[in-house]
C-alpha positions in Angstrom: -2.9 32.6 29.1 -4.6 34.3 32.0 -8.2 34.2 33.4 -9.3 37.0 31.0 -8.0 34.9 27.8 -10.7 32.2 28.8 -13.4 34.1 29.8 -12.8 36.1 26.6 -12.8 33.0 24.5 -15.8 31.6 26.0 -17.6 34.9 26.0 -18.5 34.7 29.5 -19.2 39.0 30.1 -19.8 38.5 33.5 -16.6 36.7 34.1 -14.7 39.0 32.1 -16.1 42.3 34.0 -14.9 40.2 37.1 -11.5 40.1 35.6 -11.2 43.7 34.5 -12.2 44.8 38.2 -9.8 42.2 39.6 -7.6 44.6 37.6 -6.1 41.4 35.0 -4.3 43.0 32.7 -6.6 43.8 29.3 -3.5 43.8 26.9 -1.7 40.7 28.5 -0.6 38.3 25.4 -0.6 34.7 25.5 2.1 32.3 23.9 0.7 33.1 20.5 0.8 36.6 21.0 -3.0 36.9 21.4 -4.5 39.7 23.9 -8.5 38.7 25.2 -9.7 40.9 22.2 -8.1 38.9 19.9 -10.0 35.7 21.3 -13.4 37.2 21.8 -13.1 38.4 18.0 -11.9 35.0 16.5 -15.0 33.6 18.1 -17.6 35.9 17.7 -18.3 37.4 20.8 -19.4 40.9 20.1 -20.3 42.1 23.9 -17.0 40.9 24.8 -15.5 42.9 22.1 -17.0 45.8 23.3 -16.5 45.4 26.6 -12.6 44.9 25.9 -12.1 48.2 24.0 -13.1 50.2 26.9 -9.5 49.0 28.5 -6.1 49.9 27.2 -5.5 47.0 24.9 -4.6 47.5 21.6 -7.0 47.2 18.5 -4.1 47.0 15.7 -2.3 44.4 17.6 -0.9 41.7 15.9 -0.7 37.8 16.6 2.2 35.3 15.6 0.0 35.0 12.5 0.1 38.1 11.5 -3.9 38.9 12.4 -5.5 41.3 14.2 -8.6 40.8 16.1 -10.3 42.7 13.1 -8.9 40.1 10.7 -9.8 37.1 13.1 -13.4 38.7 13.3 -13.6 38.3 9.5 -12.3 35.2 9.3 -15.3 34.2 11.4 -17.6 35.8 9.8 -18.9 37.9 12.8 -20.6 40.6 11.6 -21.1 42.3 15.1 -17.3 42.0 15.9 -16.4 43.6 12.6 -18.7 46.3 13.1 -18.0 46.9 16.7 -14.1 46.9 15.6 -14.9 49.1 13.0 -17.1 51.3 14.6 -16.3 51.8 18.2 -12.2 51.4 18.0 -11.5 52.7 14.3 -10.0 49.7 13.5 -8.0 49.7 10.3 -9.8 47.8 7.6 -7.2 48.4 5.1 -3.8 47.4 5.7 -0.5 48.7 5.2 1.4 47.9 2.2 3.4 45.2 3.8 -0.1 43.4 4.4 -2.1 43.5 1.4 -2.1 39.2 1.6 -4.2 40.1 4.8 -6.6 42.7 3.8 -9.8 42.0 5.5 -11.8 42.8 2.7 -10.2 40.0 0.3 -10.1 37.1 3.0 -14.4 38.0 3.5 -14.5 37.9 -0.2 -12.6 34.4 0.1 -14.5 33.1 3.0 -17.8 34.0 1.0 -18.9 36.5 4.3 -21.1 38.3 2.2 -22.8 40.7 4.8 -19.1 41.1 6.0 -18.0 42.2 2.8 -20.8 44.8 2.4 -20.3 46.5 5.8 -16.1 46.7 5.0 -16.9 47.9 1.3 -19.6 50.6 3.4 -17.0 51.9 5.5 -14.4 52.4 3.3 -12.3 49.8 2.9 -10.6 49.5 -0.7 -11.2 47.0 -3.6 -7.5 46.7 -3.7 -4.9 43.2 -4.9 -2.9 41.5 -3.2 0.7 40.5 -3.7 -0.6 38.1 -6.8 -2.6 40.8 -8.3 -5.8 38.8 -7.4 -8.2 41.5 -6.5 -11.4 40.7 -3.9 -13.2 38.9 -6.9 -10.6 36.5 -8.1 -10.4 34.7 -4.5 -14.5 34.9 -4.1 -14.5 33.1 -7.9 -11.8 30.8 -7.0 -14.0 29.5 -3.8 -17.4 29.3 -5.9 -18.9 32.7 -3.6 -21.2 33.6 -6.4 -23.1 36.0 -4.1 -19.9 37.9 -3.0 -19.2 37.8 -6.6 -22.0 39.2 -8.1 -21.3 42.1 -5.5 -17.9 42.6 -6.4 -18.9 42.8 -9.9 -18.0 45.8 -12.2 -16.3 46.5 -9.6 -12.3 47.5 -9.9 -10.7 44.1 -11.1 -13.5 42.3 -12.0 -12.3 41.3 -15.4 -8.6 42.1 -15.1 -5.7 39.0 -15.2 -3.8 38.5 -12.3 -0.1 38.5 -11.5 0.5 35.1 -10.7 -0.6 32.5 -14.4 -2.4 35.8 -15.8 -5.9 34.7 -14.5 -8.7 36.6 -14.5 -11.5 35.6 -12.3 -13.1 33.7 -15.3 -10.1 31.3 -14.9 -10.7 30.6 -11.5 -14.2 29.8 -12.1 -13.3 27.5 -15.0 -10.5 25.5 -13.2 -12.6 24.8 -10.3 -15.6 23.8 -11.4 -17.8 27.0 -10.4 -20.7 27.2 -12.9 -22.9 29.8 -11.2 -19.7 32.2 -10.5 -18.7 31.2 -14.4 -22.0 32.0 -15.5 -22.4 35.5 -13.7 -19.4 36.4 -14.9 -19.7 35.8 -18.8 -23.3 37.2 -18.4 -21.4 40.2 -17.0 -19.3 40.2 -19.7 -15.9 38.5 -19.2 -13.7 38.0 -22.0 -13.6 34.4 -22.8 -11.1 34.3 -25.5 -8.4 35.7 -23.6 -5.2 33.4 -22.8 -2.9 32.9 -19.4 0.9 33.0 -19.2 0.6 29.4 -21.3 -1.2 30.3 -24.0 -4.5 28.3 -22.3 -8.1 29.5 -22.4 -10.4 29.3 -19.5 -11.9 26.7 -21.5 -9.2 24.5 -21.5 -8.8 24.3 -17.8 -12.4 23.3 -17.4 -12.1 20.5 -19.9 -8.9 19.1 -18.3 -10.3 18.9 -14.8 -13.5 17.6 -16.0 -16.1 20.2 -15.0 -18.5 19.3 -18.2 -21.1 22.2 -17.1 -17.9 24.9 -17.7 -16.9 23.7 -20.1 -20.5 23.8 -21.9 -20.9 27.5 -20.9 -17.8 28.2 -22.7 
């Protein structure tokens, strides 16, 4: 990890400009295959972002995980990194096939990044499932983000099952207890009488896990 990692990490701009005349290498990756971009996205630092994208390192690169400093900006929840990412460097917000499990869009959803979610939606990024047919909405009921919910609804999706028990968002929301996402979504709508792979209704899971307020909006 070299001088620029830190600085990058820290989002020191002044040490970082010191590092780029001092002619440190911008793309330089450390053990976990992380260039300064990736750590100045993962924690928020937007200058440093910008700065960094006026060298030669990559944008699309990825880490040992898999992520790119776009996806680690999302993760976040940094606005300004997305945006500059997006914006200044045309970085990719959907990915390819292979990658759907890492589509920016559905880990904002998850992580309940609302404004993030907005600004990806805004520049084009697609409302797509991943590999277990869970679209953006079905992870954002799952974690109780009833205001990333209520954006995603009507959207595509919103009321479809998944791949993976044949949930629809509804069943998230029932089996973890989320009343407010639970309630959006029937007053959206939702078909409640519709069964899973096991022949259970969305009711059922919130009776067996004990989330009383589910089960009485049922």
């Amino acid at each position: 990890r070299t001088c620029l990692h830190q600085a990058a990490m820290v989002g020191m701009l002044r040490l970082v400009n010191i590092c780029l005349d001092n002619n440190v290498p911008a793309d330089k990756v450390d053990a976990y295959g992380r260039s300064a971009l990736h750590y100045a996205a993962m924690n928020g630092h937007a200058p440093v972002c910008r700065r960094l994208l006026g060298t030669n390192v990559r944008v699309d690169l990825v880490d040992r995980d898999n992520l790119t400093p776009l996806i680690h900006a999302t993760l976040k929840g940094s606005l300004e990194c997305v945006r500059v990412l997006v914006d200044e460097a045309a970085s990719p917000t959907n990915p390819p096939f292979e990658n759907v499990d890492l589509s920016p869009l559905s880990l904002a959803s998850r992580a309940g990044h609302l404004d993030v979610v907005n600004f990806l939606i805004e520049t084009g990024a697609e409302n797509k499932p991943n590999s277990n047919g869970q679209y953006p909405i079905h992870l954002a009921a799952k974690e109780g983000r009833v205001d990333v919910c209520r954006f995603l609804i009507r959207r595509d999706g919103w009321d479809l099952p998944d791949k993976y028990h044949e949930w629809t968002p509804l069943f998230h929301a029932a089996r973890y207890g989320h009343a407010e996402c639970l309630r959006l979504l029937l007053e959206a709508g939702a078909q409640v009488r519709i069964v899973d792979e096991f022949e259970q209704l969305p009711i059922h899971y919130a009776a067996w896990y004990g989330h009383n307020e589910c089960t009485a909006l049922l």
